[in-house]
C-alpha positions in Angstrom: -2.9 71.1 69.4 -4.6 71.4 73.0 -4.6 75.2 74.0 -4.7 76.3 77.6 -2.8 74.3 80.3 -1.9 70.5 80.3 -1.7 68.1 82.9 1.6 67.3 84.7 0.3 63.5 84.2 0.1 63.8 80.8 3.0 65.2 80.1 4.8 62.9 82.1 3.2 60.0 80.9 3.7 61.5 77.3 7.5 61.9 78.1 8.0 58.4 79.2 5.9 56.7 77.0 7.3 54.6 74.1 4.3 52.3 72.9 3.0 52.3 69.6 -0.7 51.3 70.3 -0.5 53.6 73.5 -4.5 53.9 75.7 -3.9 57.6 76.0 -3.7 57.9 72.4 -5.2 61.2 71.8 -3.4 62.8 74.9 0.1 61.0 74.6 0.2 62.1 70.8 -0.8 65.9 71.3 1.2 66.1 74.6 4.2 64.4 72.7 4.3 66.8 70.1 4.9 69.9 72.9 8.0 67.6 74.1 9.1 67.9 70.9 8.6 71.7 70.2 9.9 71.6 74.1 13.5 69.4 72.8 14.4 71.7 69.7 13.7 74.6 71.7 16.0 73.5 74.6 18.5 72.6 71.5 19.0 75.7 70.0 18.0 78.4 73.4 20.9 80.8 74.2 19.9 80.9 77.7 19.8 77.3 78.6 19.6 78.4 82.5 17.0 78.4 85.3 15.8 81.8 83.3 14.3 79.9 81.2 11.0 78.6 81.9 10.9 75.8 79.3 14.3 74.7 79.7 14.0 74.4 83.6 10.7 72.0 83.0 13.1 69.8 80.1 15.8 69.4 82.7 13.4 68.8 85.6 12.0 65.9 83.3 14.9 64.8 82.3 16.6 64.4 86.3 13.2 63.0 87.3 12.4 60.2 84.4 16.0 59.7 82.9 15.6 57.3 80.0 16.6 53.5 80.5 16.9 51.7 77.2 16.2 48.5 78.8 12.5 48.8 78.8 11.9 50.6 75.5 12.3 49.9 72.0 13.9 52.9 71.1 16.9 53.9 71.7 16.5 57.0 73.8 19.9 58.8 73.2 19.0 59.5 70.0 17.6 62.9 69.7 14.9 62.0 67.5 13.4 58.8 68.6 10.1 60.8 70.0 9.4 61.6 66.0 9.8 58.3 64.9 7.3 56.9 67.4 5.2 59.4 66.3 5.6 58.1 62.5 5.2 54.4 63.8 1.6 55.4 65.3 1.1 57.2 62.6 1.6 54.5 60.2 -0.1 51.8 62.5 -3.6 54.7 61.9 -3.5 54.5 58.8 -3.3 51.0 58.3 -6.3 50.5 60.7 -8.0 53.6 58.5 -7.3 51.5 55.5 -8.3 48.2 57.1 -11.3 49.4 58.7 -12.5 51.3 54.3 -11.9 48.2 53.5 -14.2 46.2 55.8 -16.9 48.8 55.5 -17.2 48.3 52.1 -17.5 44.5 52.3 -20.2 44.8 55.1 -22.3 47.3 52.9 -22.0 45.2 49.5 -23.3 42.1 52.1 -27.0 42.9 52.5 -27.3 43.9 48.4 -26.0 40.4 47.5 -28.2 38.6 50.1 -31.2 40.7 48.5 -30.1 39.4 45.2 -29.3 35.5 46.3 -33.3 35.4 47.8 -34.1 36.8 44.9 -32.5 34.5 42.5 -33.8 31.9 44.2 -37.2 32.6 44.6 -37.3 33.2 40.5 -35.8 30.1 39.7 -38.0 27.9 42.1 -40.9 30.0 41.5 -43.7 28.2 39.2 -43.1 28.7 35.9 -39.1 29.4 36.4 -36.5 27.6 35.2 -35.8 25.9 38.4 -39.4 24.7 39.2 -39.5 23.0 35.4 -36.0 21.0 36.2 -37.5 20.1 39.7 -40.9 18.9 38.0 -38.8 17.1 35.1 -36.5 15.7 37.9 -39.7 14.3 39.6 -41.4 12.9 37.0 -38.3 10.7 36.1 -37.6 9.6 39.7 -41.6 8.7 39.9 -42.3 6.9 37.3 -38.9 4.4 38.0 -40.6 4.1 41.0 -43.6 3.4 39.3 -41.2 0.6 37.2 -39.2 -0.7 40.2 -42.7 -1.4 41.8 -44.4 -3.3 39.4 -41.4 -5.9 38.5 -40.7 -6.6 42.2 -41.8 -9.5 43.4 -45.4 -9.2 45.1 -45.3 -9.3 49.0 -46.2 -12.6 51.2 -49.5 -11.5 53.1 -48.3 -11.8 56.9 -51.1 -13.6 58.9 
């Protein structure tokens, strides 16, 4: 929770704002949790008048910015569709947390098992290895029907 004074901006952005991936995250999210406090203290205050400081700012927000549910995707007469945006962006975090574990651990196990390819490869081709002895076998069979396919072709006409 922020301490000290917020700005009007933020909390009128943060009282008009509906979006689940919204820029101001941070702000919006802190700010809109005061607009809650703000709401069930405005529900359940026995002075609900100009007296009271917080209820004056809730009513001033509410003449200035009333809520059209045209534009938002919410519907805003609810009392409690504040808290489930809040649950939405919550859920839409973690999913990116869990997203985000997972492809960390895919780009750290990347390098090891590159390491291990080179290395794999440079044994078996390596003389000696496995790989260099089916090579040289490989080689020695495609040479010598080379060898064969040479001498029972037909010699070649001398071109003059």
């Amino acid at each position: 929770m922020p301490t000290g004074r917020i700005a009007v901006q933020d909390l009128i952005h943060a009282f008009t704002c509906d979006s689940l991936r919204c820029t101001k995250d941070k702000i919006c999210t802190s700010t809109l949790n005061i607009i809650l406090r703000i709401e069930k203290h405005c529900a359940v205050c026995r002075y609900n008048d100009p007296a009271c400081k917080i209820c004056k700012l809730m009513a001033a927000l509410q003449r200035t910015f009333p809520g059209d549910s045209n534009s938002s995707r919410f519907d805003k007469s609810k009392p409690l569709w504040r808290e489930q945006l809040l649950a939405q962006r919550a859920a839409i975090k973690e999913r990116h947390r869990c997203l985000m574990r997972r492809w960390r651990g895919i780009a750290k196990s990347i390098g090891p098992l590159l390491a291990e390819l080179r290395h794999a490869s440079e044994v078996a081709y390596a003389p000696g290895g496995i790989g260099f002895k089916r090579c040289h076998e490989e080689f020695v069979v495609l040479a010598n029907a080379c060898k064969k396919h040479k001498q029972s072709a037909p010699p070649e006409l001398p071109v003059v």
